[in-house]
VMD Tcl script that builds the backbone (N, CA, C; Angstrom):
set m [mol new atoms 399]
animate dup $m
set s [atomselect $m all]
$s set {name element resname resid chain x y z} {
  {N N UNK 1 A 193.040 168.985 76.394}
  {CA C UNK 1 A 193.699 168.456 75.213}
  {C C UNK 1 A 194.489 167.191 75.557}
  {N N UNK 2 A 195.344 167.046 76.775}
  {CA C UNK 2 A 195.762 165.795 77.290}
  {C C UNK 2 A 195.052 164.684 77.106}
  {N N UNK 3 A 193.773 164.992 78.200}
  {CA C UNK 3 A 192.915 164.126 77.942}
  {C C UNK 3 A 192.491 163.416 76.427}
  {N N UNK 4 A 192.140 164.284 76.000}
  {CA C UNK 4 A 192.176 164.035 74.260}
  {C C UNK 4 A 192.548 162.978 74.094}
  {N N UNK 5 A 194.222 163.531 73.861}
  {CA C UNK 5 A 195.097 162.203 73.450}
  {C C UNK 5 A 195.385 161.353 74.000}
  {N N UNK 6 A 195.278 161.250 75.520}
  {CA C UNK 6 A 195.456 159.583 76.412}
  {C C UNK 6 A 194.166 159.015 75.857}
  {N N UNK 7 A 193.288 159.876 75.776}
  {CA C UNK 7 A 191.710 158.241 75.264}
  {C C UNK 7 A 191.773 158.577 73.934}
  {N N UNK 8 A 192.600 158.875 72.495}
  {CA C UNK 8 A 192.500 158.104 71.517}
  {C C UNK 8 A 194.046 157.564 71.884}
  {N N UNK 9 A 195.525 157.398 72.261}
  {CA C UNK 9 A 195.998 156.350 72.315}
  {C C UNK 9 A 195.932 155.429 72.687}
  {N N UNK 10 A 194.493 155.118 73.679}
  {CA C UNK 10 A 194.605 154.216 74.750}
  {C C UNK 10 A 194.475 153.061 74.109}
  {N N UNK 11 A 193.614 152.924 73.398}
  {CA C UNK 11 A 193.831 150.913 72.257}
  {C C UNK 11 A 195.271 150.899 72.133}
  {N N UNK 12 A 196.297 151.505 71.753}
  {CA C UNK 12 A 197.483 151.376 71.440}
  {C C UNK 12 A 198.201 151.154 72.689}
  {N N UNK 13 A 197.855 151.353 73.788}
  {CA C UNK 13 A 198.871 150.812 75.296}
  {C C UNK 13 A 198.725 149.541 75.084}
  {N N UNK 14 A 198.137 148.742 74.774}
  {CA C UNK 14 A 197.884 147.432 75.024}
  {C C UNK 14 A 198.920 147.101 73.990}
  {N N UNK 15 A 200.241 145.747 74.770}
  {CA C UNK 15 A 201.442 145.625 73.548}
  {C C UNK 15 A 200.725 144.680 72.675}
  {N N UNK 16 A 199.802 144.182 72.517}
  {CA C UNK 16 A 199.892 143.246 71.233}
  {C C UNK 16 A 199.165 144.796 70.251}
  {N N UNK 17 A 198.907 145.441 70.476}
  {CA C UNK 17 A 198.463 146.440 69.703}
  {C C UNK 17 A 199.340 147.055 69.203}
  {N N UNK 18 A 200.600 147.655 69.788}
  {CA C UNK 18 A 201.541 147.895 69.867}
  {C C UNK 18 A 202.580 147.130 68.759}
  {N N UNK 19 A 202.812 146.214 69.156}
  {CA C UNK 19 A 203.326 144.870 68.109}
  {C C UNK 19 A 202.984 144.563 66.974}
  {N N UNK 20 A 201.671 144.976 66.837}
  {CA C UNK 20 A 200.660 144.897 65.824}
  {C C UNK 20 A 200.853 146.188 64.515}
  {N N UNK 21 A 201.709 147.265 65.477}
  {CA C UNK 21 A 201.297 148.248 64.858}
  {C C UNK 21 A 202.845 148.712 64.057}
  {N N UNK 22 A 204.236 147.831 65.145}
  {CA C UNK 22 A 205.063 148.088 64.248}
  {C C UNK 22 A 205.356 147.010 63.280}
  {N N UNK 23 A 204.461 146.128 63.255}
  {CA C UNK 23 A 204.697 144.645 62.171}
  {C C UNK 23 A 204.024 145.421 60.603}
  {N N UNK 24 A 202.838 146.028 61.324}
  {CA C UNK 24 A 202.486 146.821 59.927}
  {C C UNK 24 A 203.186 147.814 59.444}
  {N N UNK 25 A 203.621 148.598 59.907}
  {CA C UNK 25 A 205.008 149.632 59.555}
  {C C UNK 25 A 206.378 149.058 59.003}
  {N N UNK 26 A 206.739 148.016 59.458}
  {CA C UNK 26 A 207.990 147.083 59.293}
  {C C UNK 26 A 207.539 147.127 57.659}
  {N N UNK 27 A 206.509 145.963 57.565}
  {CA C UNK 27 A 206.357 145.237 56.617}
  {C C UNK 27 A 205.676 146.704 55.330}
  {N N UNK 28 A 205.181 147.493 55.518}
  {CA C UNK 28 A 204.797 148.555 54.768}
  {C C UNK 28 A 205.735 149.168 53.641}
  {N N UNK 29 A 207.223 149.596 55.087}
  {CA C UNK 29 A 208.405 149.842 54.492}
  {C C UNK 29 A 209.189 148.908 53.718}
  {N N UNK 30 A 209.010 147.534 54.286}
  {CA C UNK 30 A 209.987 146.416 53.286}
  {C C UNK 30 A 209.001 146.118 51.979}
  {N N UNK 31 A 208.035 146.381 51.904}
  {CA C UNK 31 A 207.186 146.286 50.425}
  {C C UNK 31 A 207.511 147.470 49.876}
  {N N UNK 32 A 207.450 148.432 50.258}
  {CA C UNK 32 A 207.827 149.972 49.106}
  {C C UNK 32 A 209.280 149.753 48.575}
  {N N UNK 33 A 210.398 149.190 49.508}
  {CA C UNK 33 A 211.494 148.896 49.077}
  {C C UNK 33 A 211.279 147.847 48.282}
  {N N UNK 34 A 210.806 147.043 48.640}
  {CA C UNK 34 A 211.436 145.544 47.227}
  {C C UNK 34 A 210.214 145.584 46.244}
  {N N UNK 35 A 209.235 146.643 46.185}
  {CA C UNK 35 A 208.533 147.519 44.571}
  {C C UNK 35 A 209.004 148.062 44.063}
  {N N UNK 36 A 210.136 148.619 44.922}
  {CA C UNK 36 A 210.764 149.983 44.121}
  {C C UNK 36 A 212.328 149.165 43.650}
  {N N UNK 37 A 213.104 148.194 44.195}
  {CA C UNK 37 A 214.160 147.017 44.046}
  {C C UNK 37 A 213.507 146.486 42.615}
  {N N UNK 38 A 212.594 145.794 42.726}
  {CA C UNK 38 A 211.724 145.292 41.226}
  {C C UNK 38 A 211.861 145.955 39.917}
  {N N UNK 39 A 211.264 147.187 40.532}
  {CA C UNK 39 A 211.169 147.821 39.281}
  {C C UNK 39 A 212.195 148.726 38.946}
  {N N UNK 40 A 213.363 148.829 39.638}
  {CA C UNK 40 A 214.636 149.513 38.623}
  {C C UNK 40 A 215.357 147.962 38.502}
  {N N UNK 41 A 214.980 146.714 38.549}
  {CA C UNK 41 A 215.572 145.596 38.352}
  {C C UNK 41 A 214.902 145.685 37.083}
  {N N UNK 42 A 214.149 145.426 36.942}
  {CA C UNK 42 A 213.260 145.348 35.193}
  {C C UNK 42 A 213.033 146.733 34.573}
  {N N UNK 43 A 213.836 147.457 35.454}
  {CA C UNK 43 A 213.884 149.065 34.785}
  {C C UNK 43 A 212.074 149.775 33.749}
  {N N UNK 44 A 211.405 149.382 35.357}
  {CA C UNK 44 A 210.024 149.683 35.240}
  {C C UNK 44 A 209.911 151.034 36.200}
  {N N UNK 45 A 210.780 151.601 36.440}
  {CA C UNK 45 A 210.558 152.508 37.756}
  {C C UNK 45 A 210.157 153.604 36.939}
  {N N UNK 46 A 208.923 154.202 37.972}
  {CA C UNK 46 A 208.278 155.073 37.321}
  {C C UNK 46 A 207.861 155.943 38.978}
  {N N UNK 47 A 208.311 157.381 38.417}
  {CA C UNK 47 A 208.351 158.418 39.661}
  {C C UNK 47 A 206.328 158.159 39.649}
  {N N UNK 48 A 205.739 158.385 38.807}
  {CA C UNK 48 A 204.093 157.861 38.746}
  {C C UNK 48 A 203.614 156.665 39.682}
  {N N UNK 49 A 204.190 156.033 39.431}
  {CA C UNK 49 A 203.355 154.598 40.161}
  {C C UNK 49 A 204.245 154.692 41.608}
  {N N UNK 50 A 205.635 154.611 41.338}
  {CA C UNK 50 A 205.908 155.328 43.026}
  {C C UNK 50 A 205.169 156.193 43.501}
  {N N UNK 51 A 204.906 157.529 43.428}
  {CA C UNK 51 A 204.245 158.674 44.411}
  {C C UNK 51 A 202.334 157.611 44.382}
  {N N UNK 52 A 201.803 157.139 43.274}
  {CA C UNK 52 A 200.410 156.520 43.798}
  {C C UNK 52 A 200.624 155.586 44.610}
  {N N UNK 53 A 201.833 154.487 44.395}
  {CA C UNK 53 A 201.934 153.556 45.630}
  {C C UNK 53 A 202.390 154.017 46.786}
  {N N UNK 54 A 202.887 155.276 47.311}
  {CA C UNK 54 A 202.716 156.239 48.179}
  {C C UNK 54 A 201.620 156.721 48.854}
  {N N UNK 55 A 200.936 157.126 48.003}
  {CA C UNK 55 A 199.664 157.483 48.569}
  {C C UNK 55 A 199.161 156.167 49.108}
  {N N UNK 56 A 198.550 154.903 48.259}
  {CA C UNK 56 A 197.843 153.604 48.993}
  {C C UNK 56 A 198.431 153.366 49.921}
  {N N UNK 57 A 199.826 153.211 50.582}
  {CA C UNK 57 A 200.190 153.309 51.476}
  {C C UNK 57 A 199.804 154.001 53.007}
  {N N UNK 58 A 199.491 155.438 52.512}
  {CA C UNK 58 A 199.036 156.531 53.165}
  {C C UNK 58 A 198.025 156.161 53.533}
  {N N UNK 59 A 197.244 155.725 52.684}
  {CA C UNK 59 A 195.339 155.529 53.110}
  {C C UNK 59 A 195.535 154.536 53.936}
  {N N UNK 60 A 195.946 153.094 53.567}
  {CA C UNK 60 A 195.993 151.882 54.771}
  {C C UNK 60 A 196.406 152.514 56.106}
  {N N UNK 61 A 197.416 153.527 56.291}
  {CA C UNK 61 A 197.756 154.199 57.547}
  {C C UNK 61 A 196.713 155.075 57.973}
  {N N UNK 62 A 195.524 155.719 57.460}
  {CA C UNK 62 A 194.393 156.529 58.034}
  {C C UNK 62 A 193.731 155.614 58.056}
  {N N UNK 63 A 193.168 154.151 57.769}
  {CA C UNK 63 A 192.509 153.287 57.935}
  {C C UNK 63 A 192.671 153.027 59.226}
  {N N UNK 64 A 194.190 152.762 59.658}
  {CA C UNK 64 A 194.342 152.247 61.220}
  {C C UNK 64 A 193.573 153.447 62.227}
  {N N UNK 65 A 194.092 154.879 61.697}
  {CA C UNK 65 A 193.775 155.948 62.416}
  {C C UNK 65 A 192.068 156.112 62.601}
  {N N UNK 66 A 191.615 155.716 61.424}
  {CA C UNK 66 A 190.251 155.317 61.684}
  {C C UNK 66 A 189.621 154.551 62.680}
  {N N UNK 67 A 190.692 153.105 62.390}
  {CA C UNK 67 A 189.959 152.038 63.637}
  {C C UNK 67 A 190.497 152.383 64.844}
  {N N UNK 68 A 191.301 153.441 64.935}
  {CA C UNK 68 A 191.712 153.714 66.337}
  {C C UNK 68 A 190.507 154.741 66.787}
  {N N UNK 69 A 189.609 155.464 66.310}
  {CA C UNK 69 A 188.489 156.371 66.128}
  {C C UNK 69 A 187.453 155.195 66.748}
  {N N UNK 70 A 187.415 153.862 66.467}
  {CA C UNK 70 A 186.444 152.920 66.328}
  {C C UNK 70 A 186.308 152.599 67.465}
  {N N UNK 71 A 187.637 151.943 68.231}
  {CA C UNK 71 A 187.683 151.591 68.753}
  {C C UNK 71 A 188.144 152.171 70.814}
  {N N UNK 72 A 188.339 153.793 70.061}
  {CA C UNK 72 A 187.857 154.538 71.308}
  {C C UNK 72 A 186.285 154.532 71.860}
  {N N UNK 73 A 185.585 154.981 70.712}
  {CA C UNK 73 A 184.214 154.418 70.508}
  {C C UNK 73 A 183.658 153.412 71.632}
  {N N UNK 74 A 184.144 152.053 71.295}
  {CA C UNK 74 A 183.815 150.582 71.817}
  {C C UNK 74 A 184.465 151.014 73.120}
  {N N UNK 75 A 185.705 151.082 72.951}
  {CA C UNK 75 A 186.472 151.148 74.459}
  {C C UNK 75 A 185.593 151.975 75.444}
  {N N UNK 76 A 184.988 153.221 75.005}
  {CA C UNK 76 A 184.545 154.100 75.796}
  {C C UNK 76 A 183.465 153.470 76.320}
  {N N UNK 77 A 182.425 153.144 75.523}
  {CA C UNK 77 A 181.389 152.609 75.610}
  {C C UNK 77 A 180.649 151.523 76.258}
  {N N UNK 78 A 181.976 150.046 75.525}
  {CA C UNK 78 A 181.382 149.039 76.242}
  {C C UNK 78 A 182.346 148.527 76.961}
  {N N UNK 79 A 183.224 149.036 76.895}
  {CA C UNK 79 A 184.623 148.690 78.115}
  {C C UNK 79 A 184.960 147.170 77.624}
  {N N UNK 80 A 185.865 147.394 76.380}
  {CA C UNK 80 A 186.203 146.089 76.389}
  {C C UNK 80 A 187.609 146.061 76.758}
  {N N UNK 81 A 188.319 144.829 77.039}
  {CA C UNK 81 A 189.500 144.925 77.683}
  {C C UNK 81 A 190.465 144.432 76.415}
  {N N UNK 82 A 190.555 144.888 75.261}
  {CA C UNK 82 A 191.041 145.163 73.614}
  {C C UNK 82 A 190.544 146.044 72.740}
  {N N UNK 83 A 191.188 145.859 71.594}
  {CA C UNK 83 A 190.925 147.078 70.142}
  {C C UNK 83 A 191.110 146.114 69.324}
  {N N UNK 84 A 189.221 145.501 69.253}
  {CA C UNK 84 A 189.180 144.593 68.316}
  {C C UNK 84 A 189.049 144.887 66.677}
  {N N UNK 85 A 189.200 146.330 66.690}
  {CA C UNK 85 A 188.766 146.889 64.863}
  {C C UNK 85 A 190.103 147.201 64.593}
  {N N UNK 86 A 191.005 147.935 65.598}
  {CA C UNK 86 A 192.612 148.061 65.043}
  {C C UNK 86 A 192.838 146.793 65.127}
  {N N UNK 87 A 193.191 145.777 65.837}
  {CA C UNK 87 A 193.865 144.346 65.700}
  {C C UNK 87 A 193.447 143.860 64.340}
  {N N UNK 88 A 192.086 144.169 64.174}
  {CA C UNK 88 A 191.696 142.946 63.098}
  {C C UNK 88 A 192.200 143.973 61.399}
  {N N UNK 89 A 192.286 145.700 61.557}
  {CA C UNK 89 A 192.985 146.060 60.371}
  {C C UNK 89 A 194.625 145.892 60.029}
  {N N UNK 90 A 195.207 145.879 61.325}
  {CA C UNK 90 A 196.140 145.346 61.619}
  {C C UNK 90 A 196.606 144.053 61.012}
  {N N UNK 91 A 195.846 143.420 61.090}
  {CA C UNK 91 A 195.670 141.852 60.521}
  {C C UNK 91 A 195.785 141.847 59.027}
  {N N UNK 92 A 194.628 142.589 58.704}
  {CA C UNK 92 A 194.173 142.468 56.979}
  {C C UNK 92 A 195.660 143.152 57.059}
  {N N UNK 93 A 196.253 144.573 57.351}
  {CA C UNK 93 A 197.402 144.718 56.109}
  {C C UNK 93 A 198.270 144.197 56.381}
  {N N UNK 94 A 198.447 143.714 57.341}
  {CA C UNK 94 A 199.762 142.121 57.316}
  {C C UNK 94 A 200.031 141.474 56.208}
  {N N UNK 95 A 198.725 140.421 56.751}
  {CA C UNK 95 A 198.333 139.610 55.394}
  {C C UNK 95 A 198.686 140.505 54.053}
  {N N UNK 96 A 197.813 141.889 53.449}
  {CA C UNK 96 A 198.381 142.404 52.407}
  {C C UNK 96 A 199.668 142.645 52.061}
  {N N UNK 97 A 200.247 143.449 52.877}
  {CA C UNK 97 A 201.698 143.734 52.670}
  {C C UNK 97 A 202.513 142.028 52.200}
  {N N UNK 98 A 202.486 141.426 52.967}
  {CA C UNK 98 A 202.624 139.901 53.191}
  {C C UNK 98 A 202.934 139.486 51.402}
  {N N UNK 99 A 201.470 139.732 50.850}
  {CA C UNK 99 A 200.887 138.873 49.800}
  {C C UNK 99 A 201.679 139.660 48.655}
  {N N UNK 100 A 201.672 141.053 48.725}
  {CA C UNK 100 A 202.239 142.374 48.005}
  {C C UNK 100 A 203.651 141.624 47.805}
  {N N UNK 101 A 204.321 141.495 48.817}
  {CA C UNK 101 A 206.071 141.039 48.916}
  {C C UNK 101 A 206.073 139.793 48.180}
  {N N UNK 102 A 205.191 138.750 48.408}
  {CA C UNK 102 A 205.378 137.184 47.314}
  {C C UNK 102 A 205.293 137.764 45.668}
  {N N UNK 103 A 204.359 138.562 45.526}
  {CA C UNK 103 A 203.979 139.099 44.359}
  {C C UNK 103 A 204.738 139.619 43.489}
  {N N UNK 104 A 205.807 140.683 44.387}
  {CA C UNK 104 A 207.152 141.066 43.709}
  {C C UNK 104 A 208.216 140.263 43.717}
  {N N UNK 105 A 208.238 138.957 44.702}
  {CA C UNK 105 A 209.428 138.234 44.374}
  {C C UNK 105 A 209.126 137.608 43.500}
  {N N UNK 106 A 207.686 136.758 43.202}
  {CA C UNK 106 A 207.249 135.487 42.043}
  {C C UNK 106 A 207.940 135.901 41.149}
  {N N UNK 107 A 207.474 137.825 40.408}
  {CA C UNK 107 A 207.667 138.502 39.301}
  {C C UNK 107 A 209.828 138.236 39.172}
  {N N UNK 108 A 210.285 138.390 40.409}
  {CA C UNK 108 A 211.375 138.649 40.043}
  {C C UNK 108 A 212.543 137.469 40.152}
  {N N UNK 109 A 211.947 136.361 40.572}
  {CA C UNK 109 A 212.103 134.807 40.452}
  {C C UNK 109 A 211.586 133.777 39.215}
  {N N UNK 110 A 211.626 134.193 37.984}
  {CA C UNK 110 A 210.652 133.115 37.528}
  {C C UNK 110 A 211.049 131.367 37.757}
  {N N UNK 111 A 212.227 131.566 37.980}
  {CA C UNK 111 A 212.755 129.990 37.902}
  {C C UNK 111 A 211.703 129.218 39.027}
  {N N UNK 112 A 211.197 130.013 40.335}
  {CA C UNK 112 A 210.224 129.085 41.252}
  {C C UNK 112 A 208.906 129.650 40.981}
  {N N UNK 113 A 208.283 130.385 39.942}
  {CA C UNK 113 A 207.071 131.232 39.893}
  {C C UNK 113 A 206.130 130.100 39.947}
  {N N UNK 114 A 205.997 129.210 39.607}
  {CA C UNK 114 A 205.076 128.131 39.360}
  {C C UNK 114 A 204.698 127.398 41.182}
  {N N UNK 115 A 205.917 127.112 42.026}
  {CA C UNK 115 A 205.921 127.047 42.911}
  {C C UNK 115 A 204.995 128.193 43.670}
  {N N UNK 116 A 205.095 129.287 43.598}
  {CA C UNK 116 A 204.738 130.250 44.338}
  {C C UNK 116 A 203.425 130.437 44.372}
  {N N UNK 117 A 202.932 130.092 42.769}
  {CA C UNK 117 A 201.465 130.342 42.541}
  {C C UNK 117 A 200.509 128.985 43.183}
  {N N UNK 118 A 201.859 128.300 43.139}
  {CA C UNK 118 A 200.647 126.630 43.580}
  {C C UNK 118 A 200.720 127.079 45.217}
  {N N UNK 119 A 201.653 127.166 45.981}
  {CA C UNK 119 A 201.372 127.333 47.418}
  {C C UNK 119 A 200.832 128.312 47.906}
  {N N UNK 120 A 200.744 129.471 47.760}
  {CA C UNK 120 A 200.677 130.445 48.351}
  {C C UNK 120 A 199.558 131.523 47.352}
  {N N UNK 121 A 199.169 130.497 46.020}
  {CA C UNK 121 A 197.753 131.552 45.213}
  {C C UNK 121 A 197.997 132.490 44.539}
  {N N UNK 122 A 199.221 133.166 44.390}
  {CA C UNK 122 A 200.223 134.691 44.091}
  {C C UNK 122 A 200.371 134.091 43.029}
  {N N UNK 123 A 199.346 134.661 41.957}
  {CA C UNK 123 A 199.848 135.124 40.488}
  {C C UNK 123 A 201.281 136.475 40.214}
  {N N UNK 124 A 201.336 136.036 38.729}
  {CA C UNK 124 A 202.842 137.159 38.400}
  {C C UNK 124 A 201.736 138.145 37.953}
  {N N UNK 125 A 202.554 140.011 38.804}
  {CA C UNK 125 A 201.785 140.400 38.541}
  {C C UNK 125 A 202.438 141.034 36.742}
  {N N UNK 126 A 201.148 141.479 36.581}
  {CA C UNK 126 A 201.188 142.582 35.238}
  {C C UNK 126 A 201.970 143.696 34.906}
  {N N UNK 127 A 202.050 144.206 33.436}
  {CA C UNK 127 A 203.294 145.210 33.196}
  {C C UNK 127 A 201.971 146.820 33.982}
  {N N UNK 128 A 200.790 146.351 34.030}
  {CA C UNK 128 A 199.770 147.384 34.877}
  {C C UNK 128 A 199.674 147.512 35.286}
  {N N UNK 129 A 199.767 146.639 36.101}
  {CA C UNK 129 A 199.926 146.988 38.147}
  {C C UNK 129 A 201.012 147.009 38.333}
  {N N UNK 130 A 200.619 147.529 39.420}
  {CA C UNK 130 A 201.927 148.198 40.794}
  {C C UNK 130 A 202.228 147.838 41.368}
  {N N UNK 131 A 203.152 147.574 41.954}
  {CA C UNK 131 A 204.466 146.817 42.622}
  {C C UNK 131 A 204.619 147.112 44.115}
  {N N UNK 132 A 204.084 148.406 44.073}
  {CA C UNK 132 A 203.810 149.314 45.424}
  {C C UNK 132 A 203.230 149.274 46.265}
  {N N UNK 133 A 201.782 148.742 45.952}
  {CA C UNK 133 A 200.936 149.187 46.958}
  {C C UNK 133 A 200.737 148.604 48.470}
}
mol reanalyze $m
mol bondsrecalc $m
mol representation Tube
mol addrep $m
């Protein structure tokens, strides 16, 4: 059972993996907070769209657990000296979380919303979507 778990943590010894992995956690937690800041600011808070933006949360985190599955795989296999499927999901929810956080400030800034959408592409979102995810 040891064994087990040293070869699926082993992509994760490596620190940019590592780094990688609490930038996505950091940034996970500071988006659920300033969705959930948003929406008792515009007194949109809804125990509903909290517990589903909970869950999407959840899944992006078995996604990593996935590419950590992937990339024991590769590691085992072709001996690479990285965890090129966690780094690169790693990546995408950066970027998401990232894009998620402009999204709730545009909404809760309008005085620079126009700014936000010209640099950075981040439309205001909708009274339909979620703030959360």
């Amino acid at each position: 059972m040891a064994d087990l778990i040293s070869i699926l943590v082993e992509p994760v010894h490596d620190s940019t993996a590592q780094a990688a992995t609490l930038v996505v956690l950091a940034l996970t937690m500071l988006d659920v907070i300033a969705g959930s800041l948003s929406a008792h600011l515009h007194d949109e808070f809804s125990s509903h769209k909290f517990r589903d933006g909970i869950i999407r949360k959840m899944q992006n985190l078995l996604l990593l657990v996935a590419a950590l599955f992937v990339d024991v795989a590769l590691l085992s296999g072709l001996n690479l000296p990285m965890s090129p499927c966690y780094l690169g999901i790693c990546a995408a929810l950066i970027i998401m979380e990232i894009k998620s956080m402009l999204e709730i400030w545009n909404k809760d800034h309008p005085e620079v919303s126009g700014t936000i959408e010209h640099v950075f592409g981040v439309e205001e979102i909708g009274d339909d979507e979620q703030t959360s995810d």
